[in-house]
MARFI-912416 format. One record per residue (C-alpha): x negated, y negated, z negated; residue in three letters. Coordinates in steps of 0.001 Angstrom, whole numbers, always signed. Layout:
X,Y,Z,ALA
...
END
This chain:
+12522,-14432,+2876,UNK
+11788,-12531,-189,UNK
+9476,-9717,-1498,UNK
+11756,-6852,-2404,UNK
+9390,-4462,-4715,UNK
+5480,-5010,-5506,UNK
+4430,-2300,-7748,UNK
+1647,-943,-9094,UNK
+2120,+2461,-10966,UNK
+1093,+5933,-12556,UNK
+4556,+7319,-11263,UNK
+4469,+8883,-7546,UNK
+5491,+6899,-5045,UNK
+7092,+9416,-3083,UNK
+10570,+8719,-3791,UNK
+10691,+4548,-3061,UNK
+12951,+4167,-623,UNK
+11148,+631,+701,UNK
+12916,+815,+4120,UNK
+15717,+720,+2572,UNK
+14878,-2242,+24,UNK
+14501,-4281,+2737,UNK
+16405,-3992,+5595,UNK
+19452,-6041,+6346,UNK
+22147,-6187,+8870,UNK
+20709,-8579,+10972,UNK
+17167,-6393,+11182,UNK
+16515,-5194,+14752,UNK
+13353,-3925,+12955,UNK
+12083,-1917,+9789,UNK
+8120,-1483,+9957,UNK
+6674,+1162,+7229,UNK
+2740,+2370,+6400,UNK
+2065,+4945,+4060,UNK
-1424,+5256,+2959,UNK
-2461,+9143,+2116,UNK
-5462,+10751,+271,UNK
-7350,+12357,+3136,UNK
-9563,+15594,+2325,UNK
-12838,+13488,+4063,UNK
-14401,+10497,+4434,UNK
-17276,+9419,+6781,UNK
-17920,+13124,+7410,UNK
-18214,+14417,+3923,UNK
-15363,+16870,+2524,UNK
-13250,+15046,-489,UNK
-10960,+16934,-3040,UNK
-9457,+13989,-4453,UNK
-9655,+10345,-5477,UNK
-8891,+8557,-9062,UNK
-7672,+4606,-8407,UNK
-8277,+1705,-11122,UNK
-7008,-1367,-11011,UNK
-7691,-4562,-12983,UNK
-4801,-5404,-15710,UNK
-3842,-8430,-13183,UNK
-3360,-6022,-10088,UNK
+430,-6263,-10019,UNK
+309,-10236,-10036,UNK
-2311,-9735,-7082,UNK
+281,-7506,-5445,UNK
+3031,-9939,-5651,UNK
+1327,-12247,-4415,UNK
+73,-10728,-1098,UNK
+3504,-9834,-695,UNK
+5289,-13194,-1116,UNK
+2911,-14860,+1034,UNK
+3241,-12958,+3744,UNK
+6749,-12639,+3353,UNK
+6915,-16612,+3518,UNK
+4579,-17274,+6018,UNK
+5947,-14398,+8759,UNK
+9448,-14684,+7396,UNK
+9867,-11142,+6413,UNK
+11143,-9504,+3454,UNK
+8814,-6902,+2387,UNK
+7980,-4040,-226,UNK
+4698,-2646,-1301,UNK
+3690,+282,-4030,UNK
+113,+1231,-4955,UNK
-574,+3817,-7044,UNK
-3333,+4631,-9433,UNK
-4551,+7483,-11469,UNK
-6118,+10492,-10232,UNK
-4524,+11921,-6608,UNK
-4469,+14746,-4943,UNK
-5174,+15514,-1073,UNK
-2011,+14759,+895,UNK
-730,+12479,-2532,UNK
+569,+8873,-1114,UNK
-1290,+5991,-2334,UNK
+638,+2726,-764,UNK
+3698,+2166,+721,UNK
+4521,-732,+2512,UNK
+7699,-1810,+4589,UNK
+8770,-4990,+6147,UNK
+11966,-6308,+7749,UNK
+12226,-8148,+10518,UNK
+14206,-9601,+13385,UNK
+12251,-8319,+16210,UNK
+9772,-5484,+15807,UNK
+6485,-8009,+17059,UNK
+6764,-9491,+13507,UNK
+7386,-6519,+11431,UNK
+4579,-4705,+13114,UNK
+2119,-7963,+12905,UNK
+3568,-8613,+8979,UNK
+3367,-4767,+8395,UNK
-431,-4632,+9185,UNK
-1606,-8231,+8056,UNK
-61,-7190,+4249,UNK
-1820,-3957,+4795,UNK
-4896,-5517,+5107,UNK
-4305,-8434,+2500,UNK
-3797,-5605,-131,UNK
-7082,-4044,+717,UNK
-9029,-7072,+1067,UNK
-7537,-8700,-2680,UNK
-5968,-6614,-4698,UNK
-8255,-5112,-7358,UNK
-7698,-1579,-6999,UNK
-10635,+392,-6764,UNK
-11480,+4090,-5361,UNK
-13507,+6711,-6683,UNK
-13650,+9876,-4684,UNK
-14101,+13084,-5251,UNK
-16747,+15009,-2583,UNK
-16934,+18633,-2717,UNK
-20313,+19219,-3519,UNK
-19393,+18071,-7075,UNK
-20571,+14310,-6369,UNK
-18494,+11339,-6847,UNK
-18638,+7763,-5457,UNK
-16962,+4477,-5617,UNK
-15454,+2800,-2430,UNK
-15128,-264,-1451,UNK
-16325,-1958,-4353,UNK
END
């Protein structure tokens, strides 16, 4: 299988077409996640977030995104984006191509979750009251 797009950029995201990087003809499935800036967290009104990632986060990227794509036997695509974002701005895309949609969903939410658990991109959010705090460091 093969890993389509692993980016990490500045630009907005917006545009990637990833479902369309990597389905085939022989798909039955297509499995996409966009991650979004939401205006809270953990009850406390945010205005925006700022991402930073470590000069190796692309190679960290790829890799998630090749292993998964070997192991399941998926292709897949993934963007993260850094820089300072805005409510409502997307912050990853993901999609992954499947056969059958059981492993696009399953390889769709174990890259997810192999992003967020290695890549080193790192939050800083924005509250309202003027404070700001890191995440998931």
């Amino acid at each position: 299988m093969a890993t389509l797009l692993s980016s990490v950029t500045h630009s907005s995201i917006e545009d990637l077409s990833l479902e369309l990087l990597v389905c085939r003809k022989d798909d039955g499935a297509v499995v996409s996640f966009q991650g979004r800036v939401r205006d809270h967290d953990l009850g406390q009104p945010v205005d925006g977030l700022e991402y930073q990632a470590h000069p190796r986060a692309e190679e960290y990227l790829a890799e998630c995104c090749d292993r998964i794509s070997r192991d399941m036997k998926v292709r897949v695509a993934a963007a993260h984006r850094v820089g300072t974002l805005t409510i409502g701005d997307l912050a990853l895309s993901v999609a992954v191509a499947a056969a059958h949609r059981q492993a696009a969903f399953r390889a769709c939410e174990a890259l997810v979750q192999s992003i967020k658990d290695t890549v080193p991109i790192w939050k800083r959010q924005h509250l309202s009251s003027g404070l700001s705090e890191w995440v998931g460091l």
